[in-house]
N, C-alpha and C positions, 0 to 999 in steps of 0.2 A: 504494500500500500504506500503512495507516493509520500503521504502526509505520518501516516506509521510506520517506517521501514523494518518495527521489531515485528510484523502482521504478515499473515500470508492469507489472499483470499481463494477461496476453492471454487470455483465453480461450476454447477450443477452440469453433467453433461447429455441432460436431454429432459423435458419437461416432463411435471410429473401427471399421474393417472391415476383414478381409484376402476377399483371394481364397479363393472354396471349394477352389480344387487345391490350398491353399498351408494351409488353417486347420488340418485333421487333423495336420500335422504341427510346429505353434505348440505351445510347453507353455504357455508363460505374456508376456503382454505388462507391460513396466514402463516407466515411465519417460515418462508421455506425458502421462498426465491429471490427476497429482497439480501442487497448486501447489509449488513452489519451496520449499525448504527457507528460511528463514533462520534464521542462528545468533544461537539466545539471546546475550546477553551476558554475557562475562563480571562476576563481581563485583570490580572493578579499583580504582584509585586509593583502596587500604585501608590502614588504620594497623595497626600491630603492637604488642601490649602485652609479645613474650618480654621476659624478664630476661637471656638469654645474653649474652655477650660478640657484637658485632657483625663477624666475620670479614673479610667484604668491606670494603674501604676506603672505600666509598660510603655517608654517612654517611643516607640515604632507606633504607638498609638496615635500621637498627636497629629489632629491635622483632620484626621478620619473619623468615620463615624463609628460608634459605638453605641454599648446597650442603654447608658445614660442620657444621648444625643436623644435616640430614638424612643425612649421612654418619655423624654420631653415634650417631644415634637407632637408625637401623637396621646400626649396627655395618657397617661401609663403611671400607674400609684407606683410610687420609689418601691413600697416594699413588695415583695413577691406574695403572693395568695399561700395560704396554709395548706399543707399537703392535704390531696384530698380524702375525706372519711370514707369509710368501708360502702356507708349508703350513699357515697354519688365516687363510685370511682372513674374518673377522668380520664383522658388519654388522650396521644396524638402519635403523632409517626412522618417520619421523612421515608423517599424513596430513593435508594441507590441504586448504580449497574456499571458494572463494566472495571469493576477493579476499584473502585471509590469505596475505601475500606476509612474508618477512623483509626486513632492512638490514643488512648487514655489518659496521657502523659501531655498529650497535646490540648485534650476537655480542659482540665484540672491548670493546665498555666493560664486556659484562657479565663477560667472562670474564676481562679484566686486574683488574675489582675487586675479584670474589669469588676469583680463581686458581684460576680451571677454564681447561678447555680445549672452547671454544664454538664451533668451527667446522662449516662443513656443506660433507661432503666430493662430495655430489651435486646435481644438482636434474631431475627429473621433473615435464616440465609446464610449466618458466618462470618465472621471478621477477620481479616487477618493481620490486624494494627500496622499495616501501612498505610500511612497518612498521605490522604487524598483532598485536595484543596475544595472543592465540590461538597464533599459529603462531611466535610468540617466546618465550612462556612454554614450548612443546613442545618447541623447540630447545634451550633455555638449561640444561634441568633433565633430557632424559635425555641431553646430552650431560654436563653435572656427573655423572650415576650411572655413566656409562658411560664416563668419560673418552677413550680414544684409540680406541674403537669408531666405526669410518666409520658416516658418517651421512649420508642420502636423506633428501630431502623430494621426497611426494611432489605435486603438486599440480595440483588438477581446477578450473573455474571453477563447474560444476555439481556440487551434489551426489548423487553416485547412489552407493549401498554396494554394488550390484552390481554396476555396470560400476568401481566400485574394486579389487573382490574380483578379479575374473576380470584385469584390471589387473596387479599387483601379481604374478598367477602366470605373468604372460607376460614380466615383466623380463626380462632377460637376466641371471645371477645376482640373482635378489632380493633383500634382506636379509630375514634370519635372523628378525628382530622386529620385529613392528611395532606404534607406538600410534598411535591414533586418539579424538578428544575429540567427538567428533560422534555424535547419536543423533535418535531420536523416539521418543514412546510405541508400542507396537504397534497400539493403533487406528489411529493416525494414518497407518500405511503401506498401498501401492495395495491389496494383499490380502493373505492367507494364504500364496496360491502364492508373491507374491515374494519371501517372509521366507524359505519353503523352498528356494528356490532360489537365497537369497544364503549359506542357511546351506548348501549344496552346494559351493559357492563356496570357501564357510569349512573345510569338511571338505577338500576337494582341495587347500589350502592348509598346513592341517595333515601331512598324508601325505606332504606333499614337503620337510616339516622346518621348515614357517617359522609361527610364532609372531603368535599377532593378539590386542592387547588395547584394550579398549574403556573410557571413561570411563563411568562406573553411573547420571550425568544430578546433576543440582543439586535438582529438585524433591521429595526424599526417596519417598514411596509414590504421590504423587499426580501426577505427570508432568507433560507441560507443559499438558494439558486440565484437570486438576485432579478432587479426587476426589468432586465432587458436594456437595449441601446435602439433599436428602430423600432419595435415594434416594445414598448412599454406595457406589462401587466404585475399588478401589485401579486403576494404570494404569500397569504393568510398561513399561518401557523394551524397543528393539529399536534397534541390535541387542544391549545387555546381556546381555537375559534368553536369547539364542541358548543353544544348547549347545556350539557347537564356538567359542565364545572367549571366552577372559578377561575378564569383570568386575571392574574395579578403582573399589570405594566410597573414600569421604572421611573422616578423623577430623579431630577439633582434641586436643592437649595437653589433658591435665587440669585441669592446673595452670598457673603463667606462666613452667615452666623446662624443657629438655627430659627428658623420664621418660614415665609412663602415659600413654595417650591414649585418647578416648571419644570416642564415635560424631556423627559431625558430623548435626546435627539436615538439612541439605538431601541427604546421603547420599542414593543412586538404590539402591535395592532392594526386593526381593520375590519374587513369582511369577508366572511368564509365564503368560498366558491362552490361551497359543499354542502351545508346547510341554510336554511331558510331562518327567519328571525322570529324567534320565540316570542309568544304572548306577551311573560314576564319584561321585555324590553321594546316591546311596540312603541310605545310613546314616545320612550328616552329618543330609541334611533331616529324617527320621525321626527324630534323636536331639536335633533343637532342637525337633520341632514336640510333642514327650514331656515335654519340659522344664519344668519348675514356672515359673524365674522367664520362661520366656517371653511367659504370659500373652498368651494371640492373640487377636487383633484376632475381632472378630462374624465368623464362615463368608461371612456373604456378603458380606462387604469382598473378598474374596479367593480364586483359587484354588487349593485346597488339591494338586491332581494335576499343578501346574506346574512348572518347573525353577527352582529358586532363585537368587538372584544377591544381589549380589555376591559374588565368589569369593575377592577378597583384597581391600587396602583398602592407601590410604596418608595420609598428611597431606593437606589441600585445605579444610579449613573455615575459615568465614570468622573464626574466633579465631585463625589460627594462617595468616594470608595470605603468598605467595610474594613475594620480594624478584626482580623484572626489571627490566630494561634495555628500553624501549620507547619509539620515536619521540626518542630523543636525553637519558630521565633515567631516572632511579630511582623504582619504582611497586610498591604491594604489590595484589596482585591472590589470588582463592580458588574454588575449586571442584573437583570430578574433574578434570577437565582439567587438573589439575598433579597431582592422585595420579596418573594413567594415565601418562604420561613417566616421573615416577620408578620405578614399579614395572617400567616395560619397560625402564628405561637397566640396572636393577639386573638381569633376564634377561640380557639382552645381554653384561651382565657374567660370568655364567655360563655362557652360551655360551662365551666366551674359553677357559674352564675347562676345559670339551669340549674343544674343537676345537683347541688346545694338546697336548692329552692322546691323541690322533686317533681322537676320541669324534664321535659326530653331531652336531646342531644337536638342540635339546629340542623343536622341532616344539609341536604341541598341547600348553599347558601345562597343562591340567585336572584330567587323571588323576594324575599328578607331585602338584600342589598337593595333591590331597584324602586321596592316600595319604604324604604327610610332611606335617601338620599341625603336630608340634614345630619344625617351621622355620621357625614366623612367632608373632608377637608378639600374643595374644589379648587381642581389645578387648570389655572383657565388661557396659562399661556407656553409657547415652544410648540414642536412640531416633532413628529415620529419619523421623518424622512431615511434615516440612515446615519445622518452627519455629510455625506457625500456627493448628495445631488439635492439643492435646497428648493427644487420646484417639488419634490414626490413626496408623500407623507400626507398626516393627515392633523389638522389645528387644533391644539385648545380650545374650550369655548367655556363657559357659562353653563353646566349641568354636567350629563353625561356625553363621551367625546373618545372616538375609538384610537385615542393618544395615550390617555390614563383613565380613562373608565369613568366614575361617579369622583374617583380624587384619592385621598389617601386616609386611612383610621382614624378615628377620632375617639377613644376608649371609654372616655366619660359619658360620651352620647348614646355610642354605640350601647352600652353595659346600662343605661337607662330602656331605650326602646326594645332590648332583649328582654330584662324582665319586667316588665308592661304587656310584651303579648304571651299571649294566654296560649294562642295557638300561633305558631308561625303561616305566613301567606304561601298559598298554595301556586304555584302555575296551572293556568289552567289549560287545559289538553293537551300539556305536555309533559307534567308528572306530577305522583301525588307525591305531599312529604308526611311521615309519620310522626307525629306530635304526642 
């Protein structure tokens, strides 16, 4: 492999077949013919220009953000929640693949410097304490939101989002929430069928109460195939752009202190080419795509009848890089892949809320997010282009906006209108949620 030279890829040498008694009753095959995923990389070993006071004791900190930064911004009580009692046991879980192992040596530096609580209270799948920049940044940062919320890792060597999905509903108590930093463009997957049938996956996982959030991708509109030179067309993320889970995009700070924050030019958003626009988001979309400063991109960059994403948004641009603990120092690292944790440590967080209160699990958070929009923090300027060609991407606005979503947490709001409803809001004919 050109970009792996320690990889050798094998390929199949002649398509595959089932048996005639056996085909009629095959929905769909996955997982056979596609090459191999590899994960992009992070954007790691980055400098920080905040002006905050440097919290953590580790002075590779300064500059960058951290759990303090982040607990501020998005109004987050200094102290962490009581572990939880035997009658509402909580839970969450990050997804690994592909060799993204943690160090426990690497938890414990991070979490004695910045004074979190970074441990991992499971593992699915096997560890084998090589420290993986990825799968440390996941732990570090929704265990800092989430503080005494048990925490599962879960961890595949191959990656497949289907046989993860179907996975994860066969645990034995599964956790409540889960983020995951891994995606591909939707071209890039086996077919249509498998995308529908991972978001099948995704629905029966919702219904049973447990929560699935996905990182929105690093390439802003134009994914990892990019969005053409003569003939331009944007390239929606999967599984972002799905319906049945959470799209968590990227910001940076405005400014060099923490306050306002604008739309991280590498932000992963838009419109699926694949799916249609859920109930639950009717309005939102209708009411950015109506919108003066939206200003949209040419018709045929884009589909207009697809489901928009990002859903919500947190810190992850490369202005405003994460402070970790990796392979034995201190490293500022950026992208969704550290929005996605924190926005899921901070669910997890409200889960406690529930389930303390002998409330359900929030299950699918979709319908929730789009019907209390005042609970999050509206990012209403910057552009999702790429960074590299400033006509493509898509605007800022004033609500919801397929740059950063609805905006970024707001924990005191949020943790008000969570336990206020009785029942959480349903999508309607597109899935139920279990309350």
């Amino acid at each position: 492999h050109k970009d792996r030279p320690d990889l050798q890829i094998l390929r199949a040498s002649r398509s595959y077949a089932l048996p005639e008694i056996l085909a009629k009753d095959v929905d769909m095959i996955g997982d056979l013919l596609q090459f191999p995923r590899l994960q992009v990389p992070l954007k790691s070993n980055l400098t920080g220009s905040g002006t905050w006071p440097n919290a953590c004791s580790a002075s590779g900190c300064k500059g960058l953000v951290t759990p303090a930064v982040l607990k501020q911004r998005y109004n987050l009580p200094s102290k962490d929640p009581a572990a939880p009692s035997f009658s509402s046991p909580n839970s969450m879980a990050v997804a690994e693949f592909e060799n993204q192992y943690f160090k426990d040596s690497d938890l414990d530096k991070f979490g004695k410097a910045c004074h979190v609580n970074a441990e991992v209270d499971r593992v699915v799948g096997g560890n084998k304490g090589l420290p993986g920049v990825e799968a440390e940044l996941d732990i570090e940062y929704i265990k800092a939101m989430a503080g005494s919320v048990p925490l599962t890792v879960v961890y595949n060597g191959d990656y497949s989002l289907l046989r993860w999905a179907n996975q994860i509903s066969s645990i034995l108590n599964p956790p409540y929430v889960h983020s995951v930093s891994y995606g591909n463009d939707e071209a890039q997957q086996t077919s249509a069928k498998y995308m529908y049938t991972c978001n099948t996956a995704f629905l029966k996982a919702g219904v049973r109460g447990i929560s699935i959030l996905f990182a929105s991708g690093d390439q802003g509109v134009c994914g990892r195939e990019g969005c053409g030179f003569l003939k331009v067309r944007f390239k929606p993320d999967f599984p972002a752009a799905s319906p049945y889970i959470t799209a968590v995009g990227g910001t940076n700070f405005l400014g060099s202190s923490i306050g306002e924050e604008t739309t991280w030019s590498g932000s992963g958003g838009g419109f699926s080419n694949t799916f249609e626009i859920p109930s639950y988001q009717q309005h939102a979309v209708a009411a950015y795509k109506s919108s003066p400063d939206a200003k949209l991109p040419p018709q045929a960059w884009w589909n207009n009848t697809g489901r928009g994403y990002p859903d919500v948004s947190a810190l992850g641009g490369t202005k405003t890089p994460y402070c970790i603990a990796s392979e034995g120092s201190f490293q500022g690292v950026a992208g969704t892949s550290a929005s996605s944790p924190v926005v899921a440590g901070i669910f997890a967080r409200l889960n406690g809320l529930r389930l303390a209160a002998g409330k359900s699990p929030m299950g699918f958070l979709n319908p929730f997010i789009y019907a209390n929009p005042s609970a999050f923090q509206d990012v209403t300027t910057g552009k999702n282009g790429g960074g590299f060609r400033p006509k493509l991407g898509f605007n800022a606005v004033k609500g919801w906006d397929p740059a950063t979503g609805w905006g970024t947490p707001n924990y005191e709001k949020l943790a008000k209108v969570v336990m206020e409803a009785v029942a959480l809001p349903q999508a309607k004919n597109d899935v139920s949620i279990v309350v």
